[in-house]
C-alpha positions as CSV (number, residue, x, y, z in Angstrom):
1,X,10.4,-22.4,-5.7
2,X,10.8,-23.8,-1.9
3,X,10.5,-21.5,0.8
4,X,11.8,-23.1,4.1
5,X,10.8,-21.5,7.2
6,X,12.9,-18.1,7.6
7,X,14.0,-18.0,4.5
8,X,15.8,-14.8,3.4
9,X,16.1,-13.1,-0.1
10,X,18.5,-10.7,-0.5
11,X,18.1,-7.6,-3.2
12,X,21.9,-7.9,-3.6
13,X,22.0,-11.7,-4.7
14,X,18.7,-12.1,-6.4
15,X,18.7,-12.6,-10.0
16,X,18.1,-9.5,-12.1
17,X,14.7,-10.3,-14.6
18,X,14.7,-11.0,-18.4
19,X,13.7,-7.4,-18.9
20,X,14.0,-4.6,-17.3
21,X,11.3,-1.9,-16.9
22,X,11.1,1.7,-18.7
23,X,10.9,4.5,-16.1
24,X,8.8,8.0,-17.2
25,X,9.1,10.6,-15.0
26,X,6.5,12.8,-13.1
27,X,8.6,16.3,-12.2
28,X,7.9,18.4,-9.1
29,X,5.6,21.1,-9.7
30,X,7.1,23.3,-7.4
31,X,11.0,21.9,-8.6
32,X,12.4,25.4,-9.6
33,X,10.4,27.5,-7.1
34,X,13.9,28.1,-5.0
35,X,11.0,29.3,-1.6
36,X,9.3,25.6,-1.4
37,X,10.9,23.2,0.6
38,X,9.8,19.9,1.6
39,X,8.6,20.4,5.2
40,X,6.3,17.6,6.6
41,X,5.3,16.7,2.9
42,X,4.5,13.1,2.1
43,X,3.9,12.2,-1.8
44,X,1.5,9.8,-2.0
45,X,0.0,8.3,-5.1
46,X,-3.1,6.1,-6.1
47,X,-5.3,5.2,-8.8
48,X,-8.4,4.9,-9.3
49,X,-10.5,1.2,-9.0
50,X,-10.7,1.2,-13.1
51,X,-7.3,2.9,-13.7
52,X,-9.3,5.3,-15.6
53,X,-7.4,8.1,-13.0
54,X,-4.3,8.6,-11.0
55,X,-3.7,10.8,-8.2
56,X,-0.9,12.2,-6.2
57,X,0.5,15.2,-3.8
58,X,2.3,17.6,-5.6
59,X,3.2,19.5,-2.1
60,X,1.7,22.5,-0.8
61,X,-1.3,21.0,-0.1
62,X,-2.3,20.2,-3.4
63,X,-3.0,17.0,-5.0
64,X,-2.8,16.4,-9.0
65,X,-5.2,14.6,-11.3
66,X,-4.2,12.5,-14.5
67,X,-6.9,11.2,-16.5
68,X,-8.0,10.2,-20.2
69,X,-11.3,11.6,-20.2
70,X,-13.1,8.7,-20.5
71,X,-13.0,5.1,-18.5
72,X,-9.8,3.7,-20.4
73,X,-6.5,3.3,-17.9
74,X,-4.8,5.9,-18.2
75,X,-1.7,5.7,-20.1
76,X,2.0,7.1,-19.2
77,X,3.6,6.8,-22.8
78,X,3.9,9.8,-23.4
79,X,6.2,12.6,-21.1
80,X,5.3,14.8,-18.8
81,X,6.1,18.2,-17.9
82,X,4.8,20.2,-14.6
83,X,1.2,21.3,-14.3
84,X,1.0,19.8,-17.6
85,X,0.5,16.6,-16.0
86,X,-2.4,17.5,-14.4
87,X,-5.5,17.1,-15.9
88,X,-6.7,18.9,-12.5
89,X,-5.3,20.2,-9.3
90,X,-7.1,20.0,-6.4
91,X,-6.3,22.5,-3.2
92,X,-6.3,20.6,-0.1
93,X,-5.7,23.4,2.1
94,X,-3.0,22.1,3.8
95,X,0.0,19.4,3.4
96,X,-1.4,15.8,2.1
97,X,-0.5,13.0,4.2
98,X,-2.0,9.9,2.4
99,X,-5.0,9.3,0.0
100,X,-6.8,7.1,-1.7
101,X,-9.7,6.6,-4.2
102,X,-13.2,5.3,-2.7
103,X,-15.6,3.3,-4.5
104,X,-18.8,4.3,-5.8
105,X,-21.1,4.9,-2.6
106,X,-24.6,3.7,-3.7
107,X,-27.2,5.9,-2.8
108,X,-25.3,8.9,-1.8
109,X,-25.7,12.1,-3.8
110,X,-22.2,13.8,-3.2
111,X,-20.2,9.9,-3.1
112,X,-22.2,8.3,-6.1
113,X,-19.2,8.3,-8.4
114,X,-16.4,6.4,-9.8
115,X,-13.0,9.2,-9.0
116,X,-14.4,9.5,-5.1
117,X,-10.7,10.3,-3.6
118,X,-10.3,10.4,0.0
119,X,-7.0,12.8,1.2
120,X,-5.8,12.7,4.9
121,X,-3.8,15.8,5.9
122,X,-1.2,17.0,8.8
123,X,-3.5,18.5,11.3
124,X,-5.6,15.7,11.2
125,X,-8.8,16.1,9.1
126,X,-10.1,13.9,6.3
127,X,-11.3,15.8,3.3
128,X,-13.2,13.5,0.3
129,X,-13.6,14.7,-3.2
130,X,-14.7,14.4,-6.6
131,X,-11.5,14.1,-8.4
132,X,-13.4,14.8,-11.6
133,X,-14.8,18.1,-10.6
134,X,-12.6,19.1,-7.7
135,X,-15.7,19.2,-5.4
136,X,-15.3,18.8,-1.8
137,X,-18.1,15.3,-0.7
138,X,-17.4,15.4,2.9
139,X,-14.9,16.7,5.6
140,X,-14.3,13.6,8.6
141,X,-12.8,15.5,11.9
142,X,-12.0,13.2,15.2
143,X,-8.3,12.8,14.5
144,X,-5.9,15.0,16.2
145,X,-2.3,14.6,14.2
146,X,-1.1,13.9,10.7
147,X,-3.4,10.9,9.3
148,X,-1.0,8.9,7.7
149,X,-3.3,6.1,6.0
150,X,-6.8,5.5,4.9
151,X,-8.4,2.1,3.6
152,X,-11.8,0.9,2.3
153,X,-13.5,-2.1,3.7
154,X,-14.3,-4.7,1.1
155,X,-17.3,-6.3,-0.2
156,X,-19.8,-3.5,-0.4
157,X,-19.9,-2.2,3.7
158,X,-18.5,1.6,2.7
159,X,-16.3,1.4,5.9
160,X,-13.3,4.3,6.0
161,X,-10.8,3.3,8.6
162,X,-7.7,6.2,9.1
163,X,-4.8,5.3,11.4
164,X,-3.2,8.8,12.4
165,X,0.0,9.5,14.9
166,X,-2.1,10.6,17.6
167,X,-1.9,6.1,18.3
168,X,-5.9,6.0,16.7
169,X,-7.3,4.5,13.8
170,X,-11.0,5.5,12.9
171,X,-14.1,4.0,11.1
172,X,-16.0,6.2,9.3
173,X,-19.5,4.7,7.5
174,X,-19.5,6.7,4.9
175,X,-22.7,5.4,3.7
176,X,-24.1,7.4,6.6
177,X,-22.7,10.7,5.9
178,X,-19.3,9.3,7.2
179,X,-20.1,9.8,10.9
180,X,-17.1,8.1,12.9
181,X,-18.3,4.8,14.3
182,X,-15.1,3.5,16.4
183,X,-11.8,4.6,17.9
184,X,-9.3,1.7,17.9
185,X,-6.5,1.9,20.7
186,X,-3.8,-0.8,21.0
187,X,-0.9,1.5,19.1
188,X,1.7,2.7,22.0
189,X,3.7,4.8,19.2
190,X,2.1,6.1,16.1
191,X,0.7,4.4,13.6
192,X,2.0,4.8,10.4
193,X,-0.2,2.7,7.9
194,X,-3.5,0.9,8.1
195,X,-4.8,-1.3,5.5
196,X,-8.0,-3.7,5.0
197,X,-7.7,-7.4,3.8
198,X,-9.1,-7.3,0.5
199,X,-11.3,-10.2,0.9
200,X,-12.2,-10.4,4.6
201,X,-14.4,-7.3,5.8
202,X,-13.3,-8.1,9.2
203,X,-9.6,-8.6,8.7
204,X,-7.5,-5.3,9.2
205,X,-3.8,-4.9,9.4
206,X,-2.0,-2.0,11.1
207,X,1.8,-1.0,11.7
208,X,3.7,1.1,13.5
209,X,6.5,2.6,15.8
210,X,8.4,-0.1,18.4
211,X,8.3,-3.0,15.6
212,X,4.6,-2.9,16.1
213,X,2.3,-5.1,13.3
214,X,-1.0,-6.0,14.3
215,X,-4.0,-7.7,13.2
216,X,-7.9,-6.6,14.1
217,X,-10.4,-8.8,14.1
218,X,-13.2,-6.0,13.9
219,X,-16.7,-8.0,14.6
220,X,-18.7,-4.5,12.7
221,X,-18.6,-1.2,12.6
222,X,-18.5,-0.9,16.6
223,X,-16.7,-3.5,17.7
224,X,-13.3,-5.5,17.9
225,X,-11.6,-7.4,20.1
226,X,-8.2,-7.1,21.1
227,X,-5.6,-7.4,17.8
228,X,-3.2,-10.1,17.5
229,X,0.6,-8.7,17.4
230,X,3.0,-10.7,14.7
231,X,6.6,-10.7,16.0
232,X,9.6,-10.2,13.9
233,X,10.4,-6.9,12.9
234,X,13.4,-5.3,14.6
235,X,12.7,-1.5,14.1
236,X,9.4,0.7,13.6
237,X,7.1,-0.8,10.8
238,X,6.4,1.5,8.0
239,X,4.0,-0.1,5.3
240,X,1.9,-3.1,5.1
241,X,-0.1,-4.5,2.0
242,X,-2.2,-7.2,1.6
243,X,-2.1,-10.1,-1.5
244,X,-5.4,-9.9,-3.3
245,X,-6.5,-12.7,-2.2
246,X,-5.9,-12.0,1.6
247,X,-3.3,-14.8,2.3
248,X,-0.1,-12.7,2.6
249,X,0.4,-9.9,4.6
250,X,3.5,-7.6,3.4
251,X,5.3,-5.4,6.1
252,X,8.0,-3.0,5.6
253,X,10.4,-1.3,8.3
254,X,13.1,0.5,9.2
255,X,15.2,-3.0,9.9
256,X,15.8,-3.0,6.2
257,X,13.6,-6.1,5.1
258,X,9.8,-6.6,4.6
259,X,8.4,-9.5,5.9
260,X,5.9,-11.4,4.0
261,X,3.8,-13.6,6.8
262,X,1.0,-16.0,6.1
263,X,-1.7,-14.4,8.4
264,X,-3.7,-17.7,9.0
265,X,-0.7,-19.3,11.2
266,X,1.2,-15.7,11.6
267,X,4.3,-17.1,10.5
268,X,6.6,-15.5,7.9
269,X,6.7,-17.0,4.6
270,X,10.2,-15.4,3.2
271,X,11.5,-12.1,4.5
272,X,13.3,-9.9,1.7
273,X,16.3,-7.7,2.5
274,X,17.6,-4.8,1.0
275,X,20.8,-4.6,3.3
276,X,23.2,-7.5,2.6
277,X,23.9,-8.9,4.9
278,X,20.9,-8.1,7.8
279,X,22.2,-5.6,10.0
280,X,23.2,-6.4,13.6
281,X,20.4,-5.7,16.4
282,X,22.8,-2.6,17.5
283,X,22.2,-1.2,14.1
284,X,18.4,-3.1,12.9
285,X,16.9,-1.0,15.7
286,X,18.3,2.4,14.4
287,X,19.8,4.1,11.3
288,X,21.5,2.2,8.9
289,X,20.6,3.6,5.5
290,X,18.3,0.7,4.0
291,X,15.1,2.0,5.8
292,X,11.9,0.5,3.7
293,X,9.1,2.9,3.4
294,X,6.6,1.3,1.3
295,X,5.6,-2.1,0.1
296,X,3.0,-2.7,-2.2
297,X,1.3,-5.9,-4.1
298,X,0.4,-6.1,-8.1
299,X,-3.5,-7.0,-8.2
300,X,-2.4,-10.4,-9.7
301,X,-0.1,-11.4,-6.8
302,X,3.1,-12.0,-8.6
303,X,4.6,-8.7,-8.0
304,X,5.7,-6.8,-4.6
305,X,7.2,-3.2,-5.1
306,X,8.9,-1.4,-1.9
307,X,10.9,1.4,-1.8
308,X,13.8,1.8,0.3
309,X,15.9,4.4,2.0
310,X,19.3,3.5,-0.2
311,X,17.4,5.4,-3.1
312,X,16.2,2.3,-5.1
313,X,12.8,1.5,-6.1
314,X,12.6,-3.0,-6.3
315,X,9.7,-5.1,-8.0
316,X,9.9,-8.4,-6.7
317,X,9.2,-11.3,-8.9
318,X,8.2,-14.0,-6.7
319,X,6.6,-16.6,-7.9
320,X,9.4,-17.7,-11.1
321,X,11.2,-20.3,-10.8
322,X,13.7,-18.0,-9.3
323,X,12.9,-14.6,-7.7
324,X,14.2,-12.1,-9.6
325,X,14.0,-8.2,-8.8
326,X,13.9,-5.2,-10.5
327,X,15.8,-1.7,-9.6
328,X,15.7,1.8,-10.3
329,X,17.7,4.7,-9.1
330,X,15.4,7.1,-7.3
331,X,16.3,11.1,-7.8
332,X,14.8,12.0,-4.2
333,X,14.1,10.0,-1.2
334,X,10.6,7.5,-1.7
335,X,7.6,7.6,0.1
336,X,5.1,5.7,-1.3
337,X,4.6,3.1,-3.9
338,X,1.5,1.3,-5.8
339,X,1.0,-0.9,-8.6
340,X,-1.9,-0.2,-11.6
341,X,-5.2,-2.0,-11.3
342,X,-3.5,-3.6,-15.3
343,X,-0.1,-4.5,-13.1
344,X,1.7,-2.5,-16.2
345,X,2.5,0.7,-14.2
346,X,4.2,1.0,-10.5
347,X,3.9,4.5,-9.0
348,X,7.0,5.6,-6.8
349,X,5.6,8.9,-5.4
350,X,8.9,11.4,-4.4
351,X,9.5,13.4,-1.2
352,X,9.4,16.4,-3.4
353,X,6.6,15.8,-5.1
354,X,7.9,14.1,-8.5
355,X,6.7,11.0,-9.9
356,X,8.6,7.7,-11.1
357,X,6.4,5.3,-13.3
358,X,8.0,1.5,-14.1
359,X,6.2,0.6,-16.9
360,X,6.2,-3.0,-18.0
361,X,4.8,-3.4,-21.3
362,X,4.8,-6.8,-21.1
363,X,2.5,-8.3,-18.4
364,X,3.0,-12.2,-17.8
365,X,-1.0,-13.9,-17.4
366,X,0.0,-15.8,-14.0
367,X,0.2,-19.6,-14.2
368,X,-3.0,-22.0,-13.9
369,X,-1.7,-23.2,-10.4
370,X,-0.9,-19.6,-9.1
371,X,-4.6,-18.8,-10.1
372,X,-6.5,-21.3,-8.9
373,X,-4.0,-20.9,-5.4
374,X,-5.7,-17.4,-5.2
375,X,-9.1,-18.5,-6.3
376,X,-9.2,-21.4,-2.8
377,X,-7.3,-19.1,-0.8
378,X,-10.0,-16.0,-1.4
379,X,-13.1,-18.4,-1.1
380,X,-12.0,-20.5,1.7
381,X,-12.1,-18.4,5.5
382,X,-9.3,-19.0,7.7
383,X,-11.0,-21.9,10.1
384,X,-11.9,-23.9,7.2
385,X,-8.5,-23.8,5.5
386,X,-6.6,-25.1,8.8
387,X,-8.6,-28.0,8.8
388,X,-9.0,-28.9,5.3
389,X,-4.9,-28.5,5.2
390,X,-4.5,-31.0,7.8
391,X,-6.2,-33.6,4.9
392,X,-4.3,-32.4,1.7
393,X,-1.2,-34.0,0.1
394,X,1.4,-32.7,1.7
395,X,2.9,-31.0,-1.4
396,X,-0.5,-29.3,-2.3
397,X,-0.9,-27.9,1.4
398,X,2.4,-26.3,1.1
399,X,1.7,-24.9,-1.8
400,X,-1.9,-23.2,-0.9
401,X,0.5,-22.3,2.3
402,X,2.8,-20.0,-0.2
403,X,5.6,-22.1,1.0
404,X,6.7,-23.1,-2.7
């Protein structure tokens, strides 16, 4: 499919897929205890590199562990009921804000395992554990509010960066007992997500408040220039997520659409909406009830979840001959999404601590073309592809460009 410059897909319009997607369900813990209330609580949801473990917030400070006992993905057939779920629970000591599982940290004693899980909470701390055990690896202090995102650096460099609402993000080398290496300021509202290109150790993205996305360029551990803002958004961004092989950028935000841009010219490639039509300015900058919270990629490319603020849940297929979507009625309001490392599950984490799983039991193995588009994309850095692209048939450029 053809995307011209600007182009806009509505949720509304798009075609529905050939089959839609069983949902299991996740229930609050803390559902029927009439005294909880979801104050400040953000459910947030990962799994590990090898699938072998999944994670999320039940509330209260407490984060739940599913996994088979051994290194096979773990599997969400069967139902789930309460602390039944849990293969652990892990006491956080305060509300979870983000988290996300580490990879194995070579030489470290505490780190040197595969379920390393990194949890940011309100007050601002960074607390890593073994999700196995429930043993605390390390405790990272420097930020002063709610840390609302954490990301690994690629390619072996064991790099931490948090972004937090105190306007900050932070690298942390956790190969070196994760002492904080750099403060990043360029945010003037708070940051609310942070993420590292999966194939460029110097690439990270970062969004927040007044329609803020921008791109770092960090040189190592100790240095970056000044990022490079991409202009579009007409509210406070929300979410970003890379394409696995570090051509697309994904933004969510408040203005009802995420924006997919091609980072190498910083240009959007198609913008998706969930309101039809686009709101008005009046209304883009300010409530209008389609507020996106979370946008996430499938490891193969093909797939974008976000979740949205009119209590749906949409997997974009974008690379059929037609895009089709995906929806599901959400019980509570979402506030965080990710996709399986086997693309069969997407993770919709709840604001009261519930779970929604989309399971597609039928994965499609991408085409030849969209393959080998990730393979030159990944291997070829940013310099080198502008020039070669200048020298392709004009139909091939295009297409490494994502625009059909």
């Amino acid at each position: 499919m053809h995307f011209s410059d600007n182009a806009v897909i509505f949720a509304a319009k798009a075609q529905r897929s050939e089959e839609t997607p069983e949902v299991r369900d996740i229930a609050s813990v803390f559902a029927s205890n009439s005294l909880w209330k979801p104050v400040d609580e953000t459910t947030c949801c990962d799994f590990s590199l090898n699938g072998s473990v999944f994670a999320w917030s039940l509330g209260q400070g407490f984060v739940g562990i599913l996994t088979n006992g051994d290194d096979k993905h773990v599997d969400f057939e069967s139902p789930f009921h309460g602390l039944n779920s849990c293969t652990r629970v892990i006491d956080c000591g305060e509300n979870v804000t983000s988290l996300v599982f580490l990879p194995r940290i070579a030489g470290s004693k505490k780190c040197d395992h595969d379920a390393l899980l990194a949890t940011g909470l309100r007050r601002g701390p960074i607390k890593v554990w073994n999700a196995l055990t429930g043993d605390v690896c390390n405790i990272l202090f420097d930020h002063t509010s709610r840390v609302t995102s954490l990301t690994f650096a690629p390619k072996g460099l064991n790099l931490l960066v948090s972004s937090s609402h105190d306007k900050t993000l932070k690298v942390w080398d956790m190969a070196d007992n994760g002492n904080m290496c750099m403060t990043m300021r360029a945010h003037k509202q708070s940051i609310n997500a942070c993420a590292y290109s999966p194939t460029d150790s110097q690439m990270l993205a970062s969004v927040g408040g007044g329609r803020e996305v921008f791109l770092w360029n960090l040189t190592n551990k100790r240095r970056t220039g000044r990022p490079t803002q991409l202009l579009g958004h007409r509210n406070d961004v929300r979410s970003c997520a890379w394409s696995p092989d570090g051509a697309l950028l994904a933004t969510g935000s408040n203005d009802s659409s995420v924006i997919v841009w091609d980072v190498v010219s910083k240009t959007k490639v198609i913008t998706l909406g969930h309101m039809c039509p686009m709101p008005s300015s009046i209304y883009a900058g300010g409530a209008n009830g389609h507020w996106v919270s979370c946008v996430a990629f499938s490891r193969d490319g093909t797939k974008l979840v976000s979740t949205c603020e009119d209590d749906r849940a949409r997997i974009w297929h974008l690379y059929d001959n037609h895009i089709s979507v995906d929806e599901i009625p959400l019980s509570k309001v979402a506030t965080r999404c990710t996709f399986s490392p086997n693309g069969k599950y997407a993770a919709i984490g709840q604001a009261d601590g519930s779970v929604k799983i989309m399971c597609d039991s039928n994965v499609k193995i991408p085409s030849l073309a969209h393959l080998s588009r990730m393979a030159a994309r990944k291997d070829t850095k940013q310099d080198k592809l502008q020039t070669i692209g200048q020298t392709l048939p004009y139909l091939i450029n295009q297409y490494l460009r994502y625009r059909c």
